[in-house]
C-alpha positions in Angstrom: 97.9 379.8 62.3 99.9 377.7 64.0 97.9 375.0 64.4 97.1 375.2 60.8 101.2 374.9 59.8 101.3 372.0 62.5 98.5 370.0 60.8 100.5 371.1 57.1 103.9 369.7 58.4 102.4 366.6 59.5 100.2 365.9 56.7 103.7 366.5 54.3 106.2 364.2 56.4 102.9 361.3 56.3 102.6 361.9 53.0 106.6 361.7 52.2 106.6 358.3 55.0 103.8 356.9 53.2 104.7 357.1 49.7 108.2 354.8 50.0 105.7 352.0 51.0 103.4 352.0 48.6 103.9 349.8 45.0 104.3 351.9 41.8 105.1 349.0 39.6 106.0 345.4 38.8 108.6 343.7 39.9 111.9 343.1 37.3 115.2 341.2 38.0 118.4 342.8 39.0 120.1 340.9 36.3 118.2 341.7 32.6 120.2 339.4 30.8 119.1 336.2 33.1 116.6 334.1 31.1 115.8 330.5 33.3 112.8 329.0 34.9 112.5 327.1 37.9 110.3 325.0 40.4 108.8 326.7 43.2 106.1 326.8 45.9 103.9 329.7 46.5 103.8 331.1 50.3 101.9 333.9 50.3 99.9 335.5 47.6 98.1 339.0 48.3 96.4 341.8 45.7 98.4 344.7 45.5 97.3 347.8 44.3 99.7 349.4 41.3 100.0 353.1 42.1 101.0 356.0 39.7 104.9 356.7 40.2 104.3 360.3 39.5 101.1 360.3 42.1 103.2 359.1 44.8 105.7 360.9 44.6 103.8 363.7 45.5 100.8 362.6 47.2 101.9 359.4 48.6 99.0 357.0 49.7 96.4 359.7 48.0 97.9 358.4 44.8 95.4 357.0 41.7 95.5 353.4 42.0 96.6 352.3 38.3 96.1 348.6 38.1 95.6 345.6 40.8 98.9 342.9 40.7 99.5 340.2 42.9 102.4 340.2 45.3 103.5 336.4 45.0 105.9 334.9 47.7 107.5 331.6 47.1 110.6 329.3 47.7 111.8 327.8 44.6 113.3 324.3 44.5 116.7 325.0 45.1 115.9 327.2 48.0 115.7 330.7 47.4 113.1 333.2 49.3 111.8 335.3 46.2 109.2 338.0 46.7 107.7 339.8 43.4 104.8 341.6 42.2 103.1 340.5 39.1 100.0 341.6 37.0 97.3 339.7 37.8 96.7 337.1 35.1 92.6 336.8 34.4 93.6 333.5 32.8 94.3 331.6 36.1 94.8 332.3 39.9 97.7 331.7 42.5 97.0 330.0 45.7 99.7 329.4 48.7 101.0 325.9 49.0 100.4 325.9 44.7 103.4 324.4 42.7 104.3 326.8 39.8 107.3 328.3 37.5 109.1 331.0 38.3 110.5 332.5 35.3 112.8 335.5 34.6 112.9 336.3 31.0 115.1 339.6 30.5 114.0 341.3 33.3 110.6 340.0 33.6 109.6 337.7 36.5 106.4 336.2 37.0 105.0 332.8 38.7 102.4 330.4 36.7 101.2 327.4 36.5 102.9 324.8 35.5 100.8 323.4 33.7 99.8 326.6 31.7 101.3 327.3 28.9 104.5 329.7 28.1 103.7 333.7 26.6 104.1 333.2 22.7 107.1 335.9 23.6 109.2 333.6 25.5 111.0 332.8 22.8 113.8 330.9 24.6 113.3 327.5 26.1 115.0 327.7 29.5 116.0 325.0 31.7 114.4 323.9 34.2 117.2 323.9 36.7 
């Protein structure tokens, strides 16, 4: 029985340390009224698997994958380190050492292209810097 209880606490405090690692949704901006693009450079780009919030809460890396993103690092002209997660776009790929826009639209962030063209949604024409 005790053995059993061991095994039962460990599994719970794995679970619990696993679950603050894992990614249970896309990345926003800390400011939602921000809307601006700029010129970046991709670092890193890796698949990242979306997990339910609810899931892993309580069954931490057991959690129902809900979609595949991309977790996009880059350093945008003027400098900044940015790190997000994005939906992966079936339209085009990211590749490290690529030249894209980073945009933040309201709370949304995503890289692209730059050559692709803007969502019909972004409404506003930012500047570039």
């Amino acid at each position: 029985m005790k053995k059993y209880l061991s095994l039962l606490a460990t599994g719970g405090i794995l679970t619990i340390a696993l679950s603050g690692c894992i990614t249970t949704g896309y990345s926003y901006a800390k400011n939602p009224n921000i809307v601006h693009k700029w010129d970046a450079t991709i670092t890193s780009v890796e698949k990242q698997n979306i997990y339910n919030s609810t899931g892993a809460a309580w069954v931490g890396a057991l959690a129902k994958v809900e979609a595949v993103g991309l977790k996009v690092s880059l350093v945008t002209d003027d400098g900044q380190h940015v790190t997000e997660v994005q939906p992966q776009n079936s339209n085009y790929t990211l590749t490290a050492g690529e030249h894209v826009i980073y945009i933040v639209d309201y709370g949304r962030v995503w890289a692209q292209p730059i050559n692709y063209p803007l969502p019909p949604d972004f409404t506003t024409h930012p500047s570039s810097k």
